[in-house]
N, C-alpha and C positions, 0 to 999 in steps of 0.2 A: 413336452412336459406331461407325466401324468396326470390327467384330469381325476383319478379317482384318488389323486393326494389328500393326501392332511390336509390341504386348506379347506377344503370342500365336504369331510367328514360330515361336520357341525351341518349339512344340508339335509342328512340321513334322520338328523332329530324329530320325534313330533313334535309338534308346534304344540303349545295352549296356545290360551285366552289371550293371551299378553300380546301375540302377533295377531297383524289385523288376520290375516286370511290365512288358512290352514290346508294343508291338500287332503285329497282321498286319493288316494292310489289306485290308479287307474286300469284297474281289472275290465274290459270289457263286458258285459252282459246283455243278452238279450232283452226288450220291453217286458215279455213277460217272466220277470224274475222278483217279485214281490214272494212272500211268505207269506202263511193263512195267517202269522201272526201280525202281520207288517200290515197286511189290509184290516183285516181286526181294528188295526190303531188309528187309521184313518176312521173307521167305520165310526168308532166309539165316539172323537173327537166332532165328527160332524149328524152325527144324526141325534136327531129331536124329537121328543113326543107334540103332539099338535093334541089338545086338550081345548074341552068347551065347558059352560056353566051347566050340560045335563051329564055328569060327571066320566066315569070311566064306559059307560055302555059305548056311546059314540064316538068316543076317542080311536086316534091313530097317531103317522109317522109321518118324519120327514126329513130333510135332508139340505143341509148349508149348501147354499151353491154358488152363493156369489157376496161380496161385503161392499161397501163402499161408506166412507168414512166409518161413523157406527150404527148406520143402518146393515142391518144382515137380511138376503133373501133365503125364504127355507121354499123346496119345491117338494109337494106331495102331489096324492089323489084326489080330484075336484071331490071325490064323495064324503073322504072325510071333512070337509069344508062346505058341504053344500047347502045346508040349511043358512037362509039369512036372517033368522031369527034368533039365532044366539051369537054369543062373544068368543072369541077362540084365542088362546097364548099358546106357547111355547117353553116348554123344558126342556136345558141341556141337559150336557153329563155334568156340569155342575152342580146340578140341580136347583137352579136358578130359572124363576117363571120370569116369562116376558110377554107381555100382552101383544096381541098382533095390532098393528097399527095400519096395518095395509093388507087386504085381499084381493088379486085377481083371479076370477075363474074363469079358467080359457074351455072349457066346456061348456056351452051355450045347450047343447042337445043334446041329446043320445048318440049322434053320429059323431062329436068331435071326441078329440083326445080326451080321457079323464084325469085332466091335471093340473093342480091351479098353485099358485105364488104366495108366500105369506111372508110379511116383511117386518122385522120389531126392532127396535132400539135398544144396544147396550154395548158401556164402554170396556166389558167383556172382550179379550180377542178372542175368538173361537177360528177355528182350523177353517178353509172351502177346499168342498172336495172334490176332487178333479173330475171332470166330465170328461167322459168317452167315445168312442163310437160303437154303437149298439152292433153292426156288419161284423165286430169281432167275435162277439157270443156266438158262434155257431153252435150249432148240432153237434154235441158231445162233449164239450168246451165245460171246463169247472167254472164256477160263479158264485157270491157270496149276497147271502140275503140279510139287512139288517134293519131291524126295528123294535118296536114295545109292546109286547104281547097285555093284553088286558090282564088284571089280575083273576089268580086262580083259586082255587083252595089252599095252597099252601104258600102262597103269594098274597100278600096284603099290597102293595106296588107295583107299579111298573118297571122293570128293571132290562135292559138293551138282552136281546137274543142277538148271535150271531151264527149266522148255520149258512151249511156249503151244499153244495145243489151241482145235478148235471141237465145243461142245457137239453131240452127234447125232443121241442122242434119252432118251425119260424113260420109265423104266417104273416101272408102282405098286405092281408087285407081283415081285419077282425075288431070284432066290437068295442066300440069305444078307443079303440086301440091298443087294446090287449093282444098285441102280435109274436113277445118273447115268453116261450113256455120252458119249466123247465119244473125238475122233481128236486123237493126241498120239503124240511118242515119247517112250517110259517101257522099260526095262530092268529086268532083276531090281535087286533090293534096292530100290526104291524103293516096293514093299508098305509101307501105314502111312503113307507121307508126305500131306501137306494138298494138294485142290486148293484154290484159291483162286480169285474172280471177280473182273472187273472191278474193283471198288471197293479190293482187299485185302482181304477175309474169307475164311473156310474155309466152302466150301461142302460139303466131301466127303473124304472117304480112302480116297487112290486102291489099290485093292486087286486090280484084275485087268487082264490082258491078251489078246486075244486071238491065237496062234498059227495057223503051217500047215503046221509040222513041225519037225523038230531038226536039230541038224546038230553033228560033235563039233568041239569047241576045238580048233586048234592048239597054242593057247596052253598049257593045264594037261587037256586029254584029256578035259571031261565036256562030258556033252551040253547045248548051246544050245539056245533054245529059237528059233525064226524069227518074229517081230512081225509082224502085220500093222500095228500102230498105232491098231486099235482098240480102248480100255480100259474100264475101267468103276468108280466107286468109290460109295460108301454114303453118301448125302445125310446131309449134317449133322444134319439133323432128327432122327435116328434116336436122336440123342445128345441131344438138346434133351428129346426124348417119356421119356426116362429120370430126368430131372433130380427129379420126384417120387416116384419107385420108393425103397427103402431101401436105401444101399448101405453097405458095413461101414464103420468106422472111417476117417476118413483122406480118405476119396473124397466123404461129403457136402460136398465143395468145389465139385462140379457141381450144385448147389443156388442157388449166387450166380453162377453163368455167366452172362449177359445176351447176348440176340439182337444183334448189331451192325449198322450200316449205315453200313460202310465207316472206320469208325473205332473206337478202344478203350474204350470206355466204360468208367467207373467207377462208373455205378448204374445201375436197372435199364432197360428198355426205355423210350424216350422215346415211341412213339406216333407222334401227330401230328406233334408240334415240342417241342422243349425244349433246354436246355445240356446238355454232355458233356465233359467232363476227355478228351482225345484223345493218346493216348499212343505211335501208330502210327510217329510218326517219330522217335522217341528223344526227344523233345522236350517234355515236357506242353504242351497248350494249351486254352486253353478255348473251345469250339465251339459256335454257336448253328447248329440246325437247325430251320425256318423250318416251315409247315404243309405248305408246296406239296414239302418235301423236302430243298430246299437249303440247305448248311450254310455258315455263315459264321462263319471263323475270330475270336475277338476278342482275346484275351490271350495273348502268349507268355509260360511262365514258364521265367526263364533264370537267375535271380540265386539264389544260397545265402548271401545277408547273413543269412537269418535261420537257417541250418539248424541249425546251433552249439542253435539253442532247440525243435528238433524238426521247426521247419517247413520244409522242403523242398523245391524246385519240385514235387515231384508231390505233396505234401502239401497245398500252398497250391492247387494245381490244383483238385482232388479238393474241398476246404472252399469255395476259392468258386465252384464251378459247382454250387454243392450251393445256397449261398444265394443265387445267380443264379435256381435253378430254382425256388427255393422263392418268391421274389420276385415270377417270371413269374407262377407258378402262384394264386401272393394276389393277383396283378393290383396287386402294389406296387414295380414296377418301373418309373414312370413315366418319371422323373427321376432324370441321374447328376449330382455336384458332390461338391465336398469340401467338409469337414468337420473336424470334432474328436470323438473315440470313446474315450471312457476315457483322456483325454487326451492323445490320438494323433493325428494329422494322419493324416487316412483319405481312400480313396475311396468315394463312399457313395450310396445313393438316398434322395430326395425325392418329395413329392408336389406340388410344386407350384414356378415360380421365386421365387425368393425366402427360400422354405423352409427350414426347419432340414434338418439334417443327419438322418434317420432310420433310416434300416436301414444297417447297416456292409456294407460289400465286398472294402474290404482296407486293411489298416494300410501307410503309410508309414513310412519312417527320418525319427526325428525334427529329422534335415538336408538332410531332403528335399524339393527345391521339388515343392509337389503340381502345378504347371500342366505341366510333359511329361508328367505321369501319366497325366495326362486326355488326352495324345493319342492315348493308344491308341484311346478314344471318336472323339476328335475326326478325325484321319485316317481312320478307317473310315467315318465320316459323313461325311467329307468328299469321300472318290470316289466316292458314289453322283451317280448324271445329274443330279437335286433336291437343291436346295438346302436343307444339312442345317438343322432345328431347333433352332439354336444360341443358346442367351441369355446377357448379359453381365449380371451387377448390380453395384453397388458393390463386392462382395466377391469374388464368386463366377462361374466360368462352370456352365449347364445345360444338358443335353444333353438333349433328348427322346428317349428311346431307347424310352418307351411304346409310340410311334406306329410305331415299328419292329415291334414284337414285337405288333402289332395289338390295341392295347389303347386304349382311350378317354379321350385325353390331351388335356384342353383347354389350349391357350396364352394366353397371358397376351394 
């Protein structure tokens, strides 16, 4: 029988809201394949002004990087934080102040990193933005710097800069830990803000400038400082190598941080290759990354039919890229089909065609045709160059998706 029959058309469809889960058509692409404008969006979403009661002189930046319930951690520059004499909040892009409730400064002296943790409460969701590894910025390498420049003359606010920058050079050993150098333009107040690489990740917090004199305001009478464009901020890493130190109450939330590449994980580092719940675009999706690096998008999640019961797109994300990887990982991800699950019309893996239904993937509405389900399978197998391993039985269609994920899938 021809499988690309009429019955199977109605697979071709995009999906809305109305189906729980929706595909993306599985183009492969490289980690580094974000847009100036795509990181922009993260950038915008999580970086924060860090503000104090001696108003905008000593102000800077900062940067979401981890939430738990509606406590949010923001990490900047120990200097814009250093005084323990004043009160310091936080404003989004909402522009919504949040008092800091918590400060850690992991700068003790001149010798340690200059970078400290600030934590406030709000039932705001705000974006976290994915952490990197700093080793990728190399020498030449594009990068994006973002923060709040102080106001200027023609400026009454603070309002987000975002600018692009080429890496300069690395040093292993430097002040304070200012070891990522790179040529951008950066202004005051923007101390504390995330750089970001290629992919979307924080590689750095941009914390210095280099000068070659001053010169005073027109504007309001104090002295400017003159840029040359050369800057420098504190490889990520610095914050990574901390994650098993003890840190007081509140802050072991940098304990579940995970290294990123290029997208938001929701568990821990994947390695080689594995699934990742990707949260980068406001959008949960679930995301296979391949051994050779390359990640391919497979489930949009976009429907809240079930949220009423807890489950949420980024709930449902999060659970089934969990049983995806756990699947990969048993090497019991041969075969996708549907099925029946606690008496649920599911989508589900098999070990074989013809097979029962075995491992759950995800429940359907119980007036739910399962065959567009399956196209999120079936349209991503379907734009590869080779012709997908698609089988038809009596009942059911199977998708070799083994042979995808390099696993030893014999067909029928």
């Amino acid at each position: 029988m021809n499988l690309w029959s009429s019955r199977f058309n109605a697979l071709t469809i995009i999906l809305t809201g109305a189906i729980t889960a929706t595909a993306i058509v599985g183009q492969q692409y490289a980690a580094c394949a974000k847009t100036a404008e795509e990181i922009a969006q993260v950038a915008t979403l999580s970086t924060v002004e860090v503000n104090n009661t001696l108003g905008f002189a000593t102000s800077g930046s900062g940067v979401i990087i981890a939430k738990q319930g509606n406590i949010y951690t923001v990490l900047t520059a120990n200097h814009v934080v250093a005084s323990l004499a004043q009160e310091y909040s936080i404003r989004t892009h909402l522009e919504k102040n949040y008092r800091a409730i918590r400060i850690q400064r992991l700068a003790k002296n001149d010798r340690d990193v200059d970078l400290a943790l600030i934590q406030f409460y709000s039932r705001e969701d705000y974006p976290v933005a994915p952490i990197g590894e700093s080793k990728r910025a190399v020498v030449g390498s594009t990068i994006y710097v973002a923060g709040y420049p102080l106001p200027i003359a023609s400026w009454y606010e603070r309002k987000l800069e975002f600018t692009a920058g080429i890496v300069s050079s690395r040093l292993d050993r430097a002040s304070s830990g200012y070891g990522l150098r790179y040529q951008a333009v950066t202004r005051r107040g923007m101390s504390g803000g995330p750089v970001f690489d290629a992919d979307g990740t924080v590689v750095g917090i941009h914390g210095q400038g280099d000068t070659v004199g001053t010169v005073i305001s027109q504007w309001n009478g104090q002295i400017e400082e003159i840029k040359t464009g050369l800057n420098a901020a504190i490889p990520i890493d610095s914050l990574m190598s901390l994650r098993s130190q003890t840190l007081p109450n509140g802050f072991d939330i940098l304990s579940n941080i995970s290294i990123q590449r290029g997208y938001s994980q929701t568990q821990s580092n994947l390695g080689p290759g594995g699934f990742v719940c990707d949260t980068s675009t406001g959008e949960p999706m679930t995301v296979y990354q391949n051994p050779q690096g390359f990640r391919e998008p497979w489930i949009r999640w976009n429907s809240n039919f079930f949220s009423d019961s807890g489950y949420d797109p980024l709930t449902r994300c999060k659970q089934v890229t969990q049983r995806l990887e756990n699947y990969s990982r048993n090497k019991q991800l041969n075969y996708v089909t549907v099925g029946i699950v606690n008496n649920q019309k599911a989508i589900c893996t098999s070990s074989r065609v013809n097979g029962p239904c075995e491992g759950l993937i995800y429940t359907l509405r119980r007036d739910q045709d399962p065959a567009p389900a399956l196209s999120s399978f079936f349209v991503w197998l379907g734009n590869q160059k080779a012709r997908p391993s698609l089988f038809e039985s009596s009942s059911a269609v199977y998708i070799n998706v083994g042979e995808r994920l390099g696993l030893d899938v014999s067909e029928p």
